[in-house]
Every structure is written in structure tokens, then in C-alpha cells.
N, C-alpha and C positions, 0 to 999 in steps of 0.2 A: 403380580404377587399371587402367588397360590394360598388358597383357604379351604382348610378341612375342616368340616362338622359332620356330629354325629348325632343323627333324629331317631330317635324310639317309638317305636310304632306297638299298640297295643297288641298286635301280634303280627302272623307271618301274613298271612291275606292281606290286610292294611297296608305293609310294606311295601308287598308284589303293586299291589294296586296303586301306588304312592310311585315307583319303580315306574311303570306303567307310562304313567303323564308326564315323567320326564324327556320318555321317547316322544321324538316327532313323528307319526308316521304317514298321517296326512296334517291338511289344514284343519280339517274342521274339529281336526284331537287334540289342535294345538293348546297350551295353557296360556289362557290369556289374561289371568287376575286370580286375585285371592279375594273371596267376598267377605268374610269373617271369621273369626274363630272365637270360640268362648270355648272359655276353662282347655280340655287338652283338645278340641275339634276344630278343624278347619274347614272350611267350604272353598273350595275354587270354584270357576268357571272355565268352560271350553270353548273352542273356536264355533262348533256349534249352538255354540247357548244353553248348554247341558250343565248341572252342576254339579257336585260331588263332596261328601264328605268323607273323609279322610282322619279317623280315630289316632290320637296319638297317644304313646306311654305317656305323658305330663304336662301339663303347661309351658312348660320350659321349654320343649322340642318344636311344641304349637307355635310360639313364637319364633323361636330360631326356625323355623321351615318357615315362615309367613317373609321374615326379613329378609332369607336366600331367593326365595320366588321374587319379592318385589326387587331385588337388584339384579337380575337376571330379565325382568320383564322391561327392566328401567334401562337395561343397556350399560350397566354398571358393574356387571358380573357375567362372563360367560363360564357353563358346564365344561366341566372337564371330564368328568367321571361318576357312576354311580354305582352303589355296587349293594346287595341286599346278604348281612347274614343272620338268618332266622328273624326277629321283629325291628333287627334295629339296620338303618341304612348310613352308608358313608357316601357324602358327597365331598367331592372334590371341583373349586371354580377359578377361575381366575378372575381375579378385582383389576378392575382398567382404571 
């Protein structure tokens, strides 16, 4: 089953950068957790131990991006698509 959501990023930088860690392009860039998120921020973590926060347009998106990365990292969702226009991102996944 295919699932679209749509995450609002407090602007275009945040996106791109959001956009970013989607791609694999080694290991050590890979995304491998979400640490927390309060109010609209997120923190992940990288394959090198590196972490990152990631501003969101609202709470709402904070969460819905927190629960798309945890079913993706759980093997419960794979990426199909990501696509950035201006601050807000559409992601497209398949649910197994």
C-alpha cells in the first residue's frame, strides 16, 4: 500500500537538509534513529554518530516525520519518493 504525507519545513534550507538524509549516500550518512523532538524540532542521528536538528513548520509535521522515519528504520515502510517544493516535502512509501 502506498502512503503520502506532507511535512512542512520552517523554510527552504530545512527541507533541502531534511531532503538530504533521505538520500543514502554512504554509511556513515545513513539515518539511523530519531532522538527527539519537542514542540516542531526533531533531532535524528547518523551512521556516524553525528546529530542533527531539523526545524519544522508545526508539531504536527514533527510528529508525522518522526513516525515515517521510525517505520522505515523498523522495516515497516520502505521510501518510494521524495520530492522538495519551496519549505514543504512530499514523501511517498510503501507500508509492508
Amino acid at each position: 500500500m502506498i502512503s503520502k504525507s506532507t511535512i512542512e519545513c520552517d523554510d527552504t534550507y530545512e527541507a533541502e537538509k531534511l531532503a538530504a538524509f533521505f538520500v543514502n549516500q554512504k554509511d556513515e550518512s545513513t539515518l539511523i534513529k530519531t532522538a527527539k523532538n519537542w514542540e516542531n524540532e526533531l533531532i535524528i542521528t547518523l551512521g556516524d554518530k553525528s546529530s542533527h536538528c531539523i526545524v519544522l513548520g508545526n508539531e504536527l509535521s514533527a510528529l508525522r516525520l518522526k513516525t515515517i522515519i521510525h517505520q522505515i528504520l523498523d522495516g515497516k515502510a520502505k521510501l518510494s519518493e521524495c520530492r522538495i517544493e519551496g519549505s514543504v516535502i512530499h514523501i511517498e512509501y510503501f507500508l509492508k
